[in-house]
Structure formats: C-alpha cells, structure tokens
N, C-alpha and C positions, 0 to 999 in steps of 0.2 A: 504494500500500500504506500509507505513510503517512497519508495523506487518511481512509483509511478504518479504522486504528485511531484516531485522534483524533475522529473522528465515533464511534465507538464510547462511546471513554473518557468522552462530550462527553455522551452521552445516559446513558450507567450513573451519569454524575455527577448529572442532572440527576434522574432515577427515583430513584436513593436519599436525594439533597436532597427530596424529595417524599415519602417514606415516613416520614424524619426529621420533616417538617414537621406532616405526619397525626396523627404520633404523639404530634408536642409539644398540638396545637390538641386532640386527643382529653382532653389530662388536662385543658384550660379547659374543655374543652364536658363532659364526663362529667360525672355524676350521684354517681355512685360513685369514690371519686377513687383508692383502693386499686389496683382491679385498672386502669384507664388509666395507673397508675405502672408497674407490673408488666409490661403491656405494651413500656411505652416503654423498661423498663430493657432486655428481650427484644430488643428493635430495635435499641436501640445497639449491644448484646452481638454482634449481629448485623453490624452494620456495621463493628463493629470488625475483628471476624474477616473481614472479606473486605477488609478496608481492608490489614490484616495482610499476606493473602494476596496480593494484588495488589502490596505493597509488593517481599514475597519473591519472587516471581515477574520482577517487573520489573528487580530487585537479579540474579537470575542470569541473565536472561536477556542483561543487559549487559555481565557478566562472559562469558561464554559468546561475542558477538560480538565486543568487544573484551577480549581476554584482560590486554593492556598494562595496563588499567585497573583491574582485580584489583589489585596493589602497592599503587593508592592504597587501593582501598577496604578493604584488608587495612588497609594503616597506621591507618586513620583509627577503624578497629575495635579495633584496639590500643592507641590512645592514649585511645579513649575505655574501655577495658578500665581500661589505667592511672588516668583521673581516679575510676572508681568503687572500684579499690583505693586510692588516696591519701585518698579520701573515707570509705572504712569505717573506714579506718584513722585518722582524725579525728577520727571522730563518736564522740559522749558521752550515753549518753543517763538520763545519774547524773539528771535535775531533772524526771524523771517523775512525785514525788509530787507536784508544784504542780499536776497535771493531772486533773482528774474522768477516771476509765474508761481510765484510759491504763497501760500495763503499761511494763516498761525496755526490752521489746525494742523496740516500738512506737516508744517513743522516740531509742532509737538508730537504726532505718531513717529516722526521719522527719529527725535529724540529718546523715546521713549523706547523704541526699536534697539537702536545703538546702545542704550541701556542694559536694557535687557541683555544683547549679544557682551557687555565687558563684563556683568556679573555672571552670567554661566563661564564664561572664557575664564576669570575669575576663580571659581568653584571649579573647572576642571585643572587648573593649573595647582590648587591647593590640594588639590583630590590624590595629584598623582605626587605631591611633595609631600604628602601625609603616606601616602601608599610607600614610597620610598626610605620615607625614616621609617616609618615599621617595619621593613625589611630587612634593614641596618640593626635594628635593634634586636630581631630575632636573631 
C-alpha cells in the first residue's frame, strides 16, 4: 500500500513539474507574450490549489491515524498563531510615503510579514544553538 501511494505521489509530482515546465518554456517560445503570462499565472493558480489541497488532506489524514499527534500539531498551530499576533502587533507601517503606489495598510502587512519571517529565523537559529550545546554537553 505504501509502495503504491509513493509511486503515485512520484508521478503526480512529476506531471505537474511538467505542466509547470510547459508553461514557463510557453512564455520564451510565444509570440504574444501577454496571454502565455496569463496562462502561466492560471497554472500556478492551479497548482497551488491542489498543492493546498493535498497538503490539507495529508494534514488530517494523519491526524485521523494517529490521533496522539494532533497535540503536537495543535501546538505548533498555536505558536505559530502566537508569532503572527506578536508580529501584527509590531508592525508599523507609518514610512509608506517613501514608497511609489504603496498605501499604510500595504505597509503595515508587509511589516508585519518581515516580522514574523526574523522571529521564526530567530527561533530557528536559537533552536539549533540550543540543539548544539546539548550535544556538547552530553
């Protein structure tokens, strides 16, 4: 059973790397460069959402076999809940008129974003410097 969803997953990866790839080589080769963009944005949009979906699926289905494991992935949903409110809660997005076409709120998500991205960068750099003095210490 194993065997043969990985042979699965193995070739849906490989067809949609190939549809991806169509799409990009379409906007060099096209004539008209407009609608081969148009296209390719369709594709991704496209792959995202099954990328999406496969994600969610695979996410309850694991919860669902192993129930234990639910706790963690609860937790890990809540602390990343946590760093996007510590992050809004941060974020400033008062220095939006330096910017051509950019509005305050613009700014403040895009601050809040950047946030967010130093405190897990953050947390994983403390992660593995805590992983590595316990190493040393054992």
């Amino acid at each position: 059973m194993k065997s043969n969803i990985k042979m699965i997953s193995m070739i849906a990866a490989l067809v949609i790397g190939l549809v991806g790839a169509i799409s990009v080589l379409s906007i060099f080769l096209a004539e008209e460069e407009g609608a081969a963009v148009e296209m390719a944005i369709y594709v991704t949009i496209g792959i995202l959402v099954l990328g999406v979906i496969a994600a969610l699926a695979s996410s309850l289905r694991g919860m669902v076999v192993n129930p234990v494991g639910m706790k963690n992935a609860l937790i890990g949903v809540g602390a990343l809940g946590l760093i996007v409110v510590i992050s809004l809660g941060l974020a400033d997005g008062s220095d939006y008129a330096n910017y051509k076409n950019t509005t305050e709120e613009t700014a403040y998500y895009v601050s809040a974003g950047m946030n967010a991205f130093y405190i897990t960068g953050l947390l994983a750099v403390l992660s593995v410097l805590y992983s590595a003095v316990a190493r040393i210490i054992k």
